[in-house]
C-alpha positions, 0 to 999 in steps of 0.5 A: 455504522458510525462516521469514524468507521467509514473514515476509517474504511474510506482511509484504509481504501485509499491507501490500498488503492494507493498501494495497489497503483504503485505496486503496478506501477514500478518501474527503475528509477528512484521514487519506484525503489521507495515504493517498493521499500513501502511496499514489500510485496511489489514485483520489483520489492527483492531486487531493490531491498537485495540492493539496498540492504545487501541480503543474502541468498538465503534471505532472498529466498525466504522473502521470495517465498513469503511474497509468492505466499501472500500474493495468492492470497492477496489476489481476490482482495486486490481484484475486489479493492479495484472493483470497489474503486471503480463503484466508488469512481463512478459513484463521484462522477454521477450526475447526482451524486450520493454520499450515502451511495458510496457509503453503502459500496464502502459498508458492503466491501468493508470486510474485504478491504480490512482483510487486504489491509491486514494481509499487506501488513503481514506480508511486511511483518514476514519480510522484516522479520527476515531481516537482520537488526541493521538491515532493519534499521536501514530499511527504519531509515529509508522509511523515515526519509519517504515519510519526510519526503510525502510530508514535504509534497502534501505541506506543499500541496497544501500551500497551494491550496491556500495561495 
């Protein structure tokens, strides 16, 4: 497997395992309302985007529906995406650590962890799709500023690193 799939793998499965502890997570206060604009199949994601962008009960309804759809299917990925996180934990917090150990956990689980990647995206394609043109722009919008926000923090963190 050449280096920049394992990259690539390492990437999506932080950024899954990312999603998955702030989807469990959300709870009522402002950072959890972003993450659940980020992410649209959070328990919490209807009620902040029926608040946000003000949808209507049809449009709730038809979210509702297609995140109690996806979530079925999300599920086993989920579960296999926690346990590869638990493989690779233990794995960074052995005596001896072997690179080429958590390369194989991530090669075995590669399959799985794309699968939950591609089922999150379709999840937030179906939800957009619900929505209307400015309710999308809005939603662009909201994005844009959690994006300015995390680059903001990882500049900052960044900037520490190097003091």
């Amino acid at each position: 497997m050449s280096k920049k799939r394992l990259i690539i793998i390492s990437a999506i499965l932080v950024a899954l395992l990312l999603t998955v502890a702030v989807a469990q997570n959300v709870v009522k206060h402002q950072r959890a309302s972003y993450a659940a604009a980020m992410l649209p199949f959070g328990h919490r994601a209807v009620e902040f985007l029926t608040d946000y962008l003000d949808l209507t009960d049809q449009q709730q309804s038809q979210i509702k529906s297609i995140l109690t759809e996806e979530r079925s299917k999300m599920q086993p990925l989920l579960a296999d995406a926690r346990q590869v996180h638990q493989q690779v934990q233990n794995a960074a917090l052995a005596d001896n650590f072997d690179p080429n150990q958590v390369r194989t956990i991530l090669d075995q689980h590669k399959d799985s962890l794309i699968n939950l990647a591609v089922e999150a995206a379709r999840t937030q394609n179906e939800v957009v799709k619900v929505l209307t043109p400015e309710q999308r722009a809005k939603l662009e919008k909201l994005r844009a500023h959690h994006r300015e926000r995390m680059n903001m923090w990882l500049n900052q963190q960044s900037q520490q690193e190097n003091k």
